[in-house]
Residue frames relative to the residue before (quaternion, step in Angstrom):
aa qw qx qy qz dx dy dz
X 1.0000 0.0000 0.0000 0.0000 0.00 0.00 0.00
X 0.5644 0.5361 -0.4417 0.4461 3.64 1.10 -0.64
X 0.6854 0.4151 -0.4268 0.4191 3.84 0.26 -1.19
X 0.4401 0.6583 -0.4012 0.4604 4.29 1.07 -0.78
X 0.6362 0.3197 -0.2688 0.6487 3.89 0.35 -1.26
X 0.8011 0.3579 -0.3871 0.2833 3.60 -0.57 -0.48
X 0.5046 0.4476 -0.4087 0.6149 3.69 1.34 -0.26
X 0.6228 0.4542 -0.5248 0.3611 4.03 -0.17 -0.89
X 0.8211 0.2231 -0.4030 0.3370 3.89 0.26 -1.16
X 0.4115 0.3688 -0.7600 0.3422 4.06 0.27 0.54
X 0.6978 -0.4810 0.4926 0.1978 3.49 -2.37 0.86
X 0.6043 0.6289 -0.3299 0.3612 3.12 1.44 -1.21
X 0.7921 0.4007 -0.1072 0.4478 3.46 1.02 -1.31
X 0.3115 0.7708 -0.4872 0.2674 3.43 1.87 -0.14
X 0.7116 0.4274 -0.3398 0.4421 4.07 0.21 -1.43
X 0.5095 0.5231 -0.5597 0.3918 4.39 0.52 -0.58
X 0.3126 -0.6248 0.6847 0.2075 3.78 -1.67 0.36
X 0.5800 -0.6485 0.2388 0.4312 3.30 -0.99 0.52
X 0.4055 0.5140 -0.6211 0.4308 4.05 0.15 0.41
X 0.5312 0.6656 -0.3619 0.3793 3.39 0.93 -0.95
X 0.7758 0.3407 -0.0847 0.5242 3.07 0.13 -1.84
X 0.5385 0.5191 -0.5028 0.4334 3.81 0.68 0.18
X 0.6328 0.5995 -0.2889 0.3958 3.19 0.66 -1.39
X 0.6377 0.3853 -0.4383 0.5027 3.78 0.67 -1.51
X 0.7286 0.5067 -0.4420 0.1303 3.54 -0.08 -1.17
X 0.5327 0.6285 -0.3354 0.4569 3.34 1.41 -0.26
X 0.7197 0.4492 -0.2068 0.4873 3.45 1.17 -0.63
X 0.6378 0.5811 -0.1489 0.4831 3.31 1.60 0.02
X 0.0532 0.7420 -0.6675 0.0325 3.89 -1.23 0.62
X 0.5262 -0.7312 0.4307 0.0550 2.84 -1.42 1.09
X 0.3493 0.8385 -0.4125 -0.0694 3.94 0.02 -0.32
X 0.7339 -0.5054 0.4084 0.1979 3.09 -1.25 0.45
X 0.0374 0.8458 -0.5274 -0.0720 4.06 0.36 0.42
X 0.0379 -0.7135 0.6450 0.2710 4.12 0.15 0.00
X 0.8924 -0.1883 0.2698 0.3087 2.79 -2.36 0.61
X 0.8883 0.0772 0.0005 0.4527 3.72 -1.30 0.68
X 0.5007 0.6157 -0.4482 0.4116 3.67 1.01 -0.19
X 0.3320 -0.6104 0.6657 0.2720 3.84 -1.03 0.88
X 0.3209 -0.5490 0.7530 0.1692 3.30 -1.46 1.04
X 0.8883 -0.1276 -0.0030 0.4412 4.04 0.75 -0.46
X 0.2317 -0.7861 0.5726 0.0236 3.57 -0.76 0.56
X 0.6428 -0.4911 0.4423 0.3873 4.06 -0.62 1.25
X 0.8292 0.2469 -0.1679 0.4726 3.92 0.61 -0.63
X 0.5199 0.4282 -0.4398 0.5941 3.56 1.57 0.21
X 0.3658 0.6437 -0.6706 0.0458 4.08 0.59 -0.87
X 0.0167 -0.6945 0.6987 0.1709 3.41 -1.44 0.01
X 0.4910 -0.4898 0.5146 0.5042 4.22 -0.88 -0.40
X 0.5066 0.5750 -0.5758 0.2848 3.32 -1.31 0.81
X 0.4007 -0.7279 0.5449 0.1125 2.98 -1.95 0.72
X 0.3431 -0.8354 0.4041 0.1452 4.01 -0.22 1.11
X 0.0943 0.7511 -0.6438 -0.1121 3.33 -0.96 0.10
X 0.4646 -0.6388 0.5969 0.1409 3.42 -1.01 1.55
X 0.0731 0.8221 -0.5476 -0.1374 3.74 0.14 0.86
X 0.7983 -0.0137 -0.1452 0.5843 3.61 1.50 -0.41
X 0.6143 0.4470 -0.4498 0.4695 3.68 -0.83 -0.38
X 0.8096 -0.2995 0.5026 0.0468 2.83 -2.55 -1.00
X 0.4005 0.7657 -0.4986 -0.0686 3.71 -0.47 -0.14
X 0.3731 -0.7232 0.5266 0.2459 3.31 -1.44 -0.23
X 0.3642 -0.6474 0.6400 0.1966 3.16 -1.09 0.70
X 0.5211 0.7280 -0.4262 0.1296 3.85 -1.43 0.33
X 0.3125 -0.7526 0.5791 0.0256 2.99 -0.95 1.72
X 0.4701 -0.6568 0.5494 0.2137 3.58 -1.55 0.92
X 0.4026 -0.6297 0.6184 0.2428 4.22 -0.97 0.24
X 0.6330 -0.4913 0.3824 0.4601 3.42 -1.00 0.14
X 0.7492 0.4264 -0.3836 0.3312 3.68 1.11 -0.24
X 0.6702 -0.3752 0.3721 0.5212 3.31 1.20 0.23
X 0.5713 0.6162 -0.4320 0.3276 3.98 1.19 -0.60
X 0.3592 -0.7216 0.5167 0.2885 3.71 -0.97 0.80
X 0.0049 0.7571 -0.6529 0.0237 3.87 -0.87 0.19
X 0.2483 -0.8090 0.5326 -0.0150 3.22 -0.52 2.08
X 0.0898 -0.8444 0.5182 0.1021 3.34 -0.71 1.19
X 0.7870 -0.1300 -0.2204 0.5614 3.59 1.16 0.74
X 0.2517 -0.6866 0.5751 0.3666 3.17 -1.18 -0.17
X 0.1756 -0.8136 0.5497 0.0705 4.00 -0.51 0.60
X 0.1176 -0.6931 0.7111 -0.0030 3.80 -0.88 1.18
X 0.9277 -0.0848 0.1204 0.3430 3.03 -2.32 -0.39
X 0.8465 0.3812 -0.1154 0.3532 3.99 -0.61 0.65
X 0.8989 0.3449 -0.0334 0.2680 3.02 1.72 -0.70
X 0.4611 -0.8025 0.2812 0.2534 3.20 -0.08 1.05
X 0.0401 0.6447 -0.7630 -0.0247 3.61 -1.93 0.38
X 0.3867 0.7514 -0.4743 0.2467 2.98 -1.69 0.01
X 0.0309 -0.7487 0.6418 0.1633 4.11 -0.40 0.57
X 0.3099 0.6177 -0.7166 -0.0948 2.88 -2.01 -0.14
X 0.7481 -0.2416 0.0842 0.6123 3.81 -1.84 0.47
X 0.8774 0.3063 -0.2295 0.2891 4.02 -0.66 -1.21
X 0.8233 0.0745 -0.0991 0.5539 3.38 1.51 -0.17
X 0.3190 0.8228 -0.4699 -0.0210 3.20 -1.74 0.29
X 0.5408 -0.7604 0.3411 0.1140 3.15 -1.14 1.24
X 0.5365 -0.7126 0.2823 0.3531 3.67 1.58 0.13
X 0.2837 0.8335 -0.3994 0.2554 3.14 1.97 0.65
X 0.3613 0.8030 -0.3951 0.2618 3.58 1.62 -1.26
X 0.8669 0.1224 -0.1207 0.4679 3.79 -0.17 -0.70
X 0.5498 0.5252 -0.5511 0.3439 3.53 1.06 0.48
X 0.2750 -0.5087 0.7141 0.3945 3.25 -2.27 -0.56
X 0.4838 -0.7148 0.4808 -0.1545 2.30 -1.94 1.25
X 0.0152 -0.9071 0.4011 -0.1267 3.52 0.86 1.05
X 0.3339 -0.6721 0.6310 0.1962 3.34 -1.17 1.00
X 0.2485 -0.8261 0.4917 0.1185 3.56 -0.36 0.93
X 0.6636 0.1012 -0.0039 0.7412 3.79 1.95 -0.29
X 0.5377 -0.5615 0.3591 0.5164 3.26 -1.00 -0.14
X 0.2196 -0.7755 0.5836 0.0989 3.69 -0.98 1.16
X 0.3228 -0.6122 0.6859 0.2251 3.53 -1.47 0.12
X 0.0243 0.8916 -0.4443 -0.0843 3.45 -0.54 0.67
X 0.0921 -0.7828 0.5643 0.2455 4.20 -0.04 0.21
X 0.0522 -0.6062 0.7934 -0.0174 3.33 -1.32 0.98
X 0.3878 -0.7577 0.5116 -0.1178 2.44 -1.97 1.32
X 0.4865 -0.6814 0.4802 0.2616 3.58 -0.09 0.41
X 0.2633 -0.8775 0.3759 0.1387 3.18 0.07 1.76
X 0.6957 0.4210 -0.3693 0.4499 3.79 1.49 -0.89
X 0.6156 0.4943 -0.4051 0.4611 3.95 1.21 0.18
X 0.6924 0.5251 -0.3444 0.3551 3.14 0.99 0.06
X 0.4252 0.6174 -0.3940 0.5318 3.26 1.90 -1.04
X 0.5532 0.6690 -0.3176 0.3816 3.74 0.72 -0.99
X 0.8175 0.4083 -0.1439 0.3800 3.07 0.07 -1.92
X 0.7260 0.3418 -0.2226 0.5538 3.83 1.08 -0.64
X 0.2064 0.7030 -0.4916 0.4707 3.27 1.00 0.73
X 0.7429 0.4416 -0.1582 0.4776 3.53 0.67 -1.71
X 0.6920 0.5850 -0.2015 0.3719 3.32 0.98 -1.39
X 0.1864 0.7836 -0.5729 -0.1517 3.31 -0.67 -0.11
X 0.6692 0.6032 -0.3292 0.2828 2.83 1.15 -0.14
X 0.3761 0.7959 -0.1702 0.4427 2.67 2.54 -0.54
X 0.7036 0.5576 -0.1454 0.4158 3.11 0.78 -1.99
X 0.8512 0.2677 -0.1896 0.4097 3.53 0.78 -1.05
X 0.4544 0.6005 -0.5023 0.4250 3.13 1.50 0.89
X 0.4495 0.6653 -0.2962 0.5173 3.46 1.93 -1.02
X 0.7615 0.3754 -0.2939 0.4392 3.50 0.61 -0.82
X 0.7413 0.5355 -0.3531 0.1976 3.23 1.15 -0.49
X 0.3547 0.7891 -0.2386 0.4411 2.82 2.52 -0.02
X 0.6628 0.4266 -0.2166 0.5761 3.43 0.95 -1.28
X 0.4757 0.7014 -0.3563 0.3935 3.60 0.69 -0.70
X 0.7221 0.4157 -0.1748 0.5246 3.14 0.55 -1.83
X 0.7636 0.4084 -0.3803 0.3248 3.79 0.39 -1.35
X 0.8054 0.4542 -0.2707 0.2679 3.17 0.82 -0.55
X 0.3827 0.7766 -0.2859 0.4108 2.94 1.98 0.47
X 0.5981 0.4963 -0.0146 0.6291 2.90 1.60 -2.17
X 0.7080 0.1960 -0.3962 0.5508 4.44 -0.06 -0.10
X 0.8071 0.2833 -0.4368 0.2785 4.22 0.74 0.50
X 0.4819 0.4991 -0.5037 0.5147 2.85 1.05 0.85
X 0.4251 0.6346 -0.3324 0.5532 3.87 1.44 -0.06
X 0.6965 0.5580 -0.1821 0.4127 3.31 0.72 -0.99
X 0.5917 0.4974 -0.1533 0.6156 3.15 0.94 -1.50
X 0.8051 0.2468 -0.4164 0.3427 3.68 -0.51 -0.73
X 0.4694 0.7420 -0.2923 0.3790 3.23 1.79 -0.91
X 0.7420 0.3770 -0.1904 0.5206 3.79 1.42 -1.13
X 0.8172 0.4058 -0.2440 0.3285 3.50 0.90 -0.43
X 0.6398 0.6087 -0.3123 0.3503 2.99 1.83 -1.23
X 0.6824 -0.3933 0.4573 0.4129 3.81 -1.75 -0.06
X 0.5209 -0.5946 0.4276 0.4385 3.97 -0.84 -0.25
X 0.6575 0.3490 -0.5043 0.4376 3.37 0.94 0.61
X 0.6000 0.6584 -0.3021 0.3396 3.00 1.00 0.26
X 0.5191 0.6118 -0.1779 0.5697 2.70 1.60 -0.71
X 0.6404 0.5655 -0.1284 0.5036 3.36 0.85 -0.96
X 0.6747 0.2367 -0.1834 0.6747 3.76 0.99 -0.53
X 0.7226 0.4087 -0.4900 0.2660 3.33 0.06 -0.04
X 0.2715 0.7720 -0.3681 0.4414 3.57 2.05 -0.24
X 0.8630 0.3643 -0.1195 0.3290 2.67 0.02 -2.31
X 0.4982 0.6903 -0.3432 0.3967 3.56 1.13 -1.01
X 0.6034 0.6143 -0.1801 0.4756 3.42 0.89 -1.56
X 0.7819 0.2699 -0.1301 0.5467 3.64 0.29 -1.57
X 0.5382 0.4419 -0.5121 0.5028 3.87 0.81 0.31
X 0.7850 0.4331 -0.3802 0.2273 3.15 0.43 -1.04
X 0.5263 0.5891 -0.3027 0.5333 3.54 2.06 -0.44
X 0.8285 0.4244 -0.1155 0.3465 3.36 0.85 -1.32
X 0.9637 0.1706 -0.1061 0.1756 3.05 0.95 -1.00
X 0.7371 -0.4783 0.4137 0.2381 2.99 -1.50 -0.28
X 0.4010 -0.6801 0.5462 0.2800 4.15 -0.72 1.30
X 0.0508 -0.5745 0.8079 0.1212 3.30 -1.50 0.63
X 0.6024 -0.5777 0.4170 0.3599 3.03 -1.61 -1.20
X 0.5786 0.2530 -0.5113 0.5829 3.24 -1.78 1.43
X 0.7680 -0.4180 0.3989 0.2763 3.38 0.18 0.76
X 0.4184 0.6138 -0.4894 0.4568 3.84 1.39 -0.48
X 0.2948 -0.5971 0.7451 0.0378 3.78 -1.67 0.95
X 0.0493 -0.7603 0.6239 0.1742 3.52 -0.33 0.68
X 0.6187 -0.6418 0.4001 0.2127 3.83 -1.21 0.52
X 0.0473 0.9349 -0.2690 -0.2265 3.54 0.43 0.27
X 0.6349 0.4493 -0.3120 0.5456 2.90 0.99 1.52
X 0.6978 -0.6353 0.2477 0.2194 2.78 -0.79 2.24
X 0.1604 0.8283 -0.5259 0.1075 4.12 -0.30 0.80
X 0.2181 -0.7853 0.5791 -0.0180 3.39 -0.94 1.10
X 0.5077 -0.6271 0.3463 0.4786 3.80 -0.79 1.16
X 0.7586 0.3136 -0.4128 0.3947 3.95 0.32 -0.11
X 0.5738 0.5061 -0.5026 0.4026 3.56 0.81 0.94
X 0.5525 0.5746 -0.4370 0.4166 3.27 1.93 -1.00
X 0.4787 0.7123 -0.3140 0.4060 3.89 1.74 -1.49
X 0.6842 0.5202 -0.3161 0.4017 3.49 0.55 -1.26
X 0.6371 0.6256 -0.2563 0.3702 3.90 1.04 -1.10
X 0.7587 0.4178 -0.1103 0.4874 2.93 1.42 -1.29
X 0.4730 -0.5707 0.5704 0.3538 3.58 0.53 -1.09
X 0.3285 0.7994 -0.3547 0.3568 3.53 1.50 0.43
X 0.2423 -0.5416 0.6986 0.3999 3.06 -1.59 -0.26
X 0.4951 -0.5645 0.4712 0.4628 3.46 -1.29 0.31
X 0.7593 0.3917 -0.4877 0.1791 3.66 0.05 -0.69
X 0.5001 0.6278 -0.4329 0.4103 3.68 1.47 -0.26
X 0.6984 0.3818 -0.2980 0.5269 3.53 1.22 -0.45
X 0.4726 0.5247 -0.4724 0.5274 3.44 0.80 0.48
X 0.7116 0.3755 -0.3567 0.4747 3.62 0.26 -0.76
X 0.4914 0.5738 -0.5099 0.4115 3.93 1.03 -0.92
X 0.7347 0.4691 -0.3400 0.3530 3.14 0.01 -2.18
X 0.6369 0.4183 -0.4617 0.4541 3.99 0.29 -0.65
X 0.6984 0.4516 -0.3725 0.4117 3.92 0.18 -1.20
X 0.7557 0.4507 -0.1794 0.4400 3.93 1.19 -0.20
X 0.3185 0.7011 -0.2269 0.5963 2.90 2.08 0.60
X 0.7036 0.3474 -0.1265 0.6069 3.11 0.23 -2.15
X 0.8169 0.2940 -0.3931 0.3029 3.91 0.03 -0.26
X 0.3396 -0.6916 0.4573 0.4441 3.53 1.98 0.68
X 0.4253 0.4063 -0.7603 0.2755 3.82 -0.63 0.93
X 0.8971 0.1361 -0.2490 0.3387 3.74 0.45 0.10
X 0.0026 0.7712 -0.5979 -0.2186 3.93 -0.20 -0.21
X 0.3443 -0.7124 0.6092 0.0528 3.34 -1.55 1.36
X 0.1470 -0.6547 0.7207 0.1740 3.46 -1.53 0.10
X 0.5473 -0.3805 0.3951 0.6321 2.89 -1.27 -1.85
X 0.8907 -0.0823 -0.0122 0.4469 3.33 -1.19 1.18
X 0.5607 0.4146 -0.5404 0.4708 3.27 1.33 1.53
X 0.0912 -0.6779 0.7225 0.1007 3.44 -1.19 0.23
X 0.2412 -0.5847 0.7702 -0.0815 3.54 -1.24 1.18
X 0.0772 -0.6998 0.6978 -0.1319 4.24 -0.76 1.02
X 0.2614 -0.7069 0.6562 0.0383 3.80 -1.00 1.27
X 0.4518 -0.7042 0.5155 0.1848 3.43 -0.31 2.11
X 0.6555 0.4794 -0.3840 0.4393 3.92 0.39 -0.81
X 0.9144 0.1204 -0.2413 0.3019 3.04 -0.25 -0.97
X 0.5531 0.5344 -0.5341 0.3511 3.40 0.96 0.60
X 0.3612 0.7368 -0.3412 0.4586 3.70 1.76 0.47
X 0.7712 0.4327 -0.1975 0.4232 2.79 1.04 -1.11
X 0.6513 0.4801 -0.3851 0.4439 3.62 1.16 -0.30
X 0.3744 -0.7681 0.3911 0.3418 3.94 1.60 0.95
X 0.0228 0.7105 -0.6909 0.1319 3.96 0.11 1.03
């Protein structure tokens, strides 16, 4: 019954009744991922569908030079993963535990099964992918057109709007631990050009930095019309 409660709060699984949610849990396993550990690598991929039931991960794919380029970060609720009836474009990524995560994988040929029955299921599933693939192309775009501070807020904006947490003055603090060569990694940067941004975006208070926090002021990055 515990893994049952932990599938009801992802949204995805919100509309199933409980036979429903009895059924998934049978199709389901839980594990443990520590810190920094790849849940998957382009030459581990396997079929299957994830749920992020706690912690962190990363998404990220390597260039021909070896350069990393994060295409999301993904917390509590959310899903990745391909197989025959679905998929989120995870296939050629690595897969990084960014904290220690819990993860649930699913049996991809009992599941193709199980949403068989569902339709209403399925076209929530779709509305999931729907959304992500809505939210990383418009990412993309601002990612191809915008300046390098721009680029730079429109990341962070994104991962506040998944991640974070109000402080005060309106400031959104990030909840999740980020260093200029991870913010670099989002963008396609070098870090030290994003080091000098992050300072020139300071002095105009749209952001305040620590260590490996960043805190982003919802207003006035509105106002620069990203």
């Amino acid at each position: 019954m515990e893994t049952i409660h932990y599938l009801s709060q992802f949204n995805l699984l919100q509309s199933l009744a409980l036979e429903d949610l009895m059924e998934m849990e049978e199709l389901t396993r839980i594990t443990v991922v520590p810190k920094n550990t790849y849940i998957q690598t382009p030459p581990t991929f396997s079929e299957g569908l994830f749920f992020v039931k706690k912690g962190k991960v990363r998404l990220y794919r390597l260039n021909a030079d070896g350069k990393q380029f994060t295409s999301d970060i993904l917390s509590e609720g959310n899903v990745f993963g391909e197989m025959n009836v679905i998929s989120f474009g995870t296939k050629d990524h690595y897969i990084e535990a960014m904290e220690e995560c819990h993860i649930c994988t699913i049996d991809p040929v009992r599941f193709e099964e199980f949403v068989a029955t569902r339709p209403r299921f399925l076209m929530s599933l779709m509305q999931v992918l729907s959304d992500r693939i809505k939210s990383m192309s418009q990412l993309t775009h601002n990612l191809a057109i915008g300046n390098l501070h721009d680029k730079i807020l429109c990341v962070l904006l994104k991962l506040s709007d998944q991640l974070g947490v109000k402080s005060e003055d309106n400031y959104y603090k990030i909840n999740v631990p980020l260093s200029h060569q991870e913010i670099a990694n989002l963008i396609g940067a070098s870090r030290e050009a994003v080091t000098m941004a992050l300072q020139e975006l300071v002095k105009a208070e749209v952001l305040q930095t620590g260590f490996r926090t960043i805190l982003i002021h919802h207003d006035k990055v509105s106002g620069r019309n990203l």
